[in-house]
N, C-alpha and C positions, 0 to 999 in steps of 0.2 A: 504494500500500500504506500509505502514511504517512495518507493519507485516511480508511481502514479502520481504522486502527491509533486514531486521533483519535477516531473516533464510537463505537468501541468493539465495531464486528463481529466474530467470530469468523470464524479462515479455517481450512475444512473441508476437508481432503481428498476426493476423490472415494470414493476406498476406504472413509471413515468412515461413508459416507452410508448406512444400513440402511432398503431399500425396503418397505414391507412387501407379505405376499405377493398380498393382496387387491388392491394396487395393480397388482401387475403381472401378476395371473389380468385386470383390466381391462384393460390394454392388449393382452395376449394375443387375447383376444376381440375387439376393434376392430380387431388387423391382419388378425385372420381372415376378420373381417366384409368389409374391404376389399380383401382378396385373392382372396374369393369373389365382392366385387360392384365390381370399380372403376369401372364406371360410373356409381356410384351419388356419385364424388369429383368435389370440383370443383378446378378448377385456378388456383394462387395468381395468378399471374399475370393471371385473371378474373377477379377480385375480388377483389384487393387494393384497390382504388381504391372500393370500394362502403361501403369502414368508413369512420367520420366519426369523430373525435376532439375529444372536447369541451373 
């Protein structure tokens, strides 16, 4: 916290955080999408190892 406190971030409560609603009509839509198609998901553990970090 003293690290935070030094560079000068702000610490946000969860509660403060105002999503707005177009954000989460989007994620609405994608879990629908993948509760309609999960086989359309792949699995972390599959391709985790296929990103490369530069």
């Amino acid at each position: 916290m003293e690290l935070v406190k030094l560079l000068g971030f702000e610490v946000v409560k969860e509660s403060q955080i105002e999503i707005p609603e177009e954000h989460k009509e989007i994620v609405r839509k994608r879990t629908k999408k993948s509760n309609e198609s999960p086989e359309r998901l792949l699995d972390w553990d599959d391709v985790k190892d296929s990103f490369k970090l530069s």
